[in-house]
SEKOLVEX-664254 format. One line per 8 residues: number of its first residue (from 0); for each residue x negated, y, z negated of C-alpha. Coordinates in steps of 0.02 Angstrom, whole numbers, plus 50000, padded with zeros to 5 digits. Example, Ala and Ser with C-alpha at 12.3 -4.5 7.8 and 13.67 -1.06 7.14 Angstrom:
BEGIN
0> 49385,49775,49610 ~ 49316,49947,49643
***
This chain:
BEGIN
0> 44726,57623,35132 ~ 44694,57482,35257 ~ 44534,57424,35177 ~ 44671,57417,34998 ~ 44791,57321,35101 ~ 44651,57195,35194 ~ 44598,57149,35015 ~ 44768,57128,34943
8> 44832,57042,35094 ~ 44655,56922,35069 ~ 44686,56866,34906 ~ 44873,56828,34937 ~ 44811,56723,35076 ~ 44683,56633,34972 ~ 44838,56585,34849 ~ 44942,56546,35002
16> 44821,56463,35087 ~ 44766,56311,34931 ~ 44967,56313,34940 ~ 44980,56277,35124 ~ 44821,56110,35109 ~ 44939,56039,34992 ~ 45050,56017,35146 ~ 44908,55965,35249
24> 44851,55846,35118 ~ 45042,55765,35112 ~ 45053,55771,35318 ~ 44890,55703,35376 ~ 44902,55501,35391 ~ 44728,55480,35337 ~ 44668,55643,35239 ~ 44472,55658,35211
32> 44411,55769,35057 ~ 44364,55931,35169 ~ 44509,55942,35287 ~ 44622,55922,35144 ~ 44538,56017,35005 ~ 44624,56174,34930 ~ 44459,56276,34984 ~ 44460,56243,35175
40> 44640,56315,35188 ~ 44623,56450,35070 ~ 44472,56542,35170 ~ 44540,56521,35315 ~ 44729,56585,35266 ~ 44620,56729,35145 ~ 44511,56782,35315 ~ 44683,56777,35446
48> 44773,56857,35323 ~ 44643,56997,35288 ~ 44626,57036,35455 ~ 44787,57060,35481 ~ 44793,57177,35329 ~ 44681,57286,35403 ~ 44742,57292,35589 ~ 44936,57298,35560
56> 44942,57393,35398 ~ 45090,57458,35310 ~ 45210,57373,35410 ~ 45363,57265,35414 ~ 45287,57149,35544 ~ 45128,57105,35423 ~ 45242,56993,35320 ~ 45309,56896,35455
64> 45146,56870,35536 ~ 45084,56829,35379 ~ 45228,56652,35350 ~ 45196,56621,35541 ~ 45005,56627,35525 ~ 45028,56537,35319 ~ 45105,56406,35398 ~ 44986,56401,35577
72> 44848,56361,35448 ~ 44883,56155,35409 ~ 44956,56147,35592 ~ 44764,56187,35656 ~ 44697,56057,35540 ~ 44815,55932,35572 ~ 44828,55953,35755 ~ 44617,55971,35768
80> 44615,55794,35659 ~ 44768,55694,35722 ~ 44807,55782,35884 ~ 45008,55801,35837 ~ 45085,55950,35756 ~ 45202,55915,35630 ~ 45392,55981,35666 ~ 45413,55986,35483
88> 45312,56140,35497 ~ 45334,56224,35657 ~ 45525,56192,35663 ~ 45507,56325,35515 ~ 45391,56423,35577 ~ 45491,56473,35730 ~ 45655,56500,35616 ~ 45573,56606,35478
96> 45488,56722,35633 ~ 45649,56737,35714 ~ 45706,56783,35536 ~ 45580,56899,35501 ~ 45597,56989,35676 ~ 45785,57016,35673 ~ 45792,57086,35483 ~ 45654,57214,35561
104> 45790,57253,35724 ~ 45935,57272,35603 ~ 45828,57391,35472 ~ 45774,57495,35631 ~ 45939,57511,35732 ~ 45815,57443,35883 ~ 45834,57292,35968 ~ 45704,57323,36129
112> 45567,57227,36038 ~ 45684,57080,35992 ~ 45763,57051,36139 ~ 45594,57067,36215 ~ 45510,56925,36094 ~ 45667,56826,36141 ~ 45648,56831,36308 ~ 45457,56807,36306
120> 45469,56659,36179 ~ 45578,56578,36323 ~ 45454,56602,36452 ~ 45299,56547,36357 ~ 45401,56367,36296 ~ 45486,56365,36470 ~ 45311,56360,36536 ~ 45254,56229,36421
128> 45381,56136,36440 ~ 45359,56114,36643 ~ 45161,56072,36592 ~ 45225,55935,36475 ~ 45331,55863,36623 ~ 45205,55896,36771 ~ 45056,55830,36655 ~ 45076,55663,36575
136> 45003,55658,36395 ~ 44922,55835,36420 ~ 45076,55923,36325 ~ 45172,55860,36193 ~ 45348,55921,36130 ~ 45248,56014,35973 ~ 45149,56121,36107 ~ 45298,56186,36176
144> 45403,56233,36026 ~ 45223,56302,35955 ~ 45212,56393,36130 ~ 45398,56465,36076 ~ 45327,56528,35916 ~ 45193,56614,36000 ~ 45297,56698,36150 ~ 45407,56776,36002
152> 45257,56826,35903 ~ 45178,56902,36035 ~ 45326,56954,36163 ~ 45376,57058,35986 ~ 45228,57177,36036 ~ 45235,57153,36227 ~ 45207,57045,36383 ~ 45026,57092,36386
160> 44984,56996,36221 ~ 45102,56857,36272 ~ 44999,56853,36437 ~ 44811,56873,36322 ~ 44876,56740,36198 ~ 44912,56618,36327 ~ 44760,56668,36429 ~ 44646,56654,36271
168> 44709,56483,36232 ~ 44668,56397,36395 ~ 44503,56482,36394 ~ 44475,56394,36208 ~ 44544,56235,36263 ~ 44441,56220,36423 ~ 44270,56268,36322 ~ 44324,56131,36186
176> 44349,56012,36327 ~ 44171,56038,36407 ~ 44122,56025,36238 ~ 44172,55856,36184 ~ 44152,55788,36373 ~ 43973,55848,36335 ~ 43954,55754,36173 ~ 44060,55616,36226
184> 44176,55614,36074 ~ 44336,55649,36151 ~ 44442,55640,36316 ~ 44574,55744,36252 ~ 44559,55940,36146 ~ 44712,55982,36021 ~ 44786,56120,36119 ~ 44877,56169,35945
192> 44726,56260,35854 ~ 44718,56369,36023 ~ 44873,56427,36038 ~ 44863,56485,35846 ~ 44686,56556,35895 ~ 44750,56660,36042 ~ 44904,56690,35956 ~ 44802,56782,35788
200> 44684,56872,35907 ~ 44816,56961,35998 ~ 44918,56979,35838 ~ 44768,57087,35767 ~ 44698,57173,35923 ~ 44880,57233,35936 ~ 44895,57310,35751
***
C-alpha cells in the first residue's frame, strides 16, 4: 500500500512542484533558465513528496508535510541563489502547518503532540533568534521564522527530531562552508536549504 501511496504522492508532487517554480520564477530578482524551469522544481517536489509517501503513509500528517515541504521547495532555490527567503512564502508556510496540525488535534481529541510542536517551534526560533542577535549577518529574520516552521514540524513528532533536524542542518551548513571556502566562491552558505534538508530527513526517518 505504501509503494501505491509513494507513487501517487510522486506524481502529485511533480504537478505541485512545476506549480511551486512558477513562484520561484516570479520571486527570484534575476531568474536563470534552470533554477526557474518547471522541471527543476517538479523532481525535486515529485522525489520529497514520494518519500514521504512511503515513510508516513496513510496518515493525516502526510498532507501537511506535503504544503510545508510544496512550499520548502522555491524557498531552497531562492535562498541557495539569492541568500534571502522570501516571507511571502514562509509567512504561509508556518500558518498552513499550524493549520494542518491543529485540524489533526481537534479530529483526534489529543492535544500532547500540538502543544508539544508549539512549544518546540518556540525553542527552535527562540534559538535562532539569539544566533541572529549574537552573530551579525550570520542569521537573518527568514532563518528564524523558517527555524519556527521546522520546530513545529518536527516538535509534532518529538524533541528528538527537533534536536536531529537542527543537528543535521549545522552539519550541512558547515560541510557547504568548507566547501565554497575550498573553491573560493563564497564567504557565506544559505542556511535556508539546510534547515529544509534536516527538516525532510527527520520528517521521513520519523514516518
Amino acid at each position: 500500500m505504501n509503494a501505491w501511496l509513494a507513487a501517487i504522492s510522486g506524481g502529485a508532487g511533480f504537478v505541485l512542484g512545476a506549480a511551486g517554480s512558477l513562484l520561484t520564477k516570479r520571486l527570484l530578482r534575476e531568474p536563470t533558465r534552470i533554477v526557474s524551469s518547471l522541471w527543476l522544481g517538479a523532481i525535486i517536489t515529485a522525489l520529497v513528496l514520494a518519500v514521504l509517501g512511503w515513510s508516513v503513509g496513510q496518515r493525516g500528517e502526510l498532507a501537511v508535510y506535503a504544503f510545508v515541504l510544496t512550499l520548502g521547495v522555491p524557498l531552497a532555490i531562492i535562498d541557495w541563489v539569492e541568500h534571502r527567503l522570501p516571507r511571502i512564502v514562509v509567512v504561509p508556510q508556518l500558518l498552513g502547518g499550524a493549520s494542518g496540525l491543529f485540524c489533526l488535534c481537534v479530529a483526534r481529541s489529543d492535544s500532547a503532540p500540538g502543544l508539544r510542536a508549539v512549544w518546540a517551534m518556540l525553542a527552535a526560533a527562540g534559538f535562532y533568534l539569539l544566533l541572529a542577535v549574537l552573530v551579525e549577518g550570520g542569521v537573518g529574520s527568514g532563518d528564524v521564522v523558517l527555524a519556527a516552521v521546522v520546530g513545529l514540524m518536527t516538535g509534532w513528532s518529538g524533541w528528538a527530531e527537533l534536536a536531529g533536524a537542527l543537528a543535521l542542518a549545522s552539519f550541512l551548513a558547515l560541510v557547504l562552508l568548507l566547501v565554497s571556502r575550498e573553491g573560493v566562491r563564497r564567504t557565506a552558505v544559505p542556511f535556508g536549504p539546510c534547515l529544509l534538508a534536516g527538516m525532510t530527513t527527520m520528517l521521513a526517518v520519523a514516518g
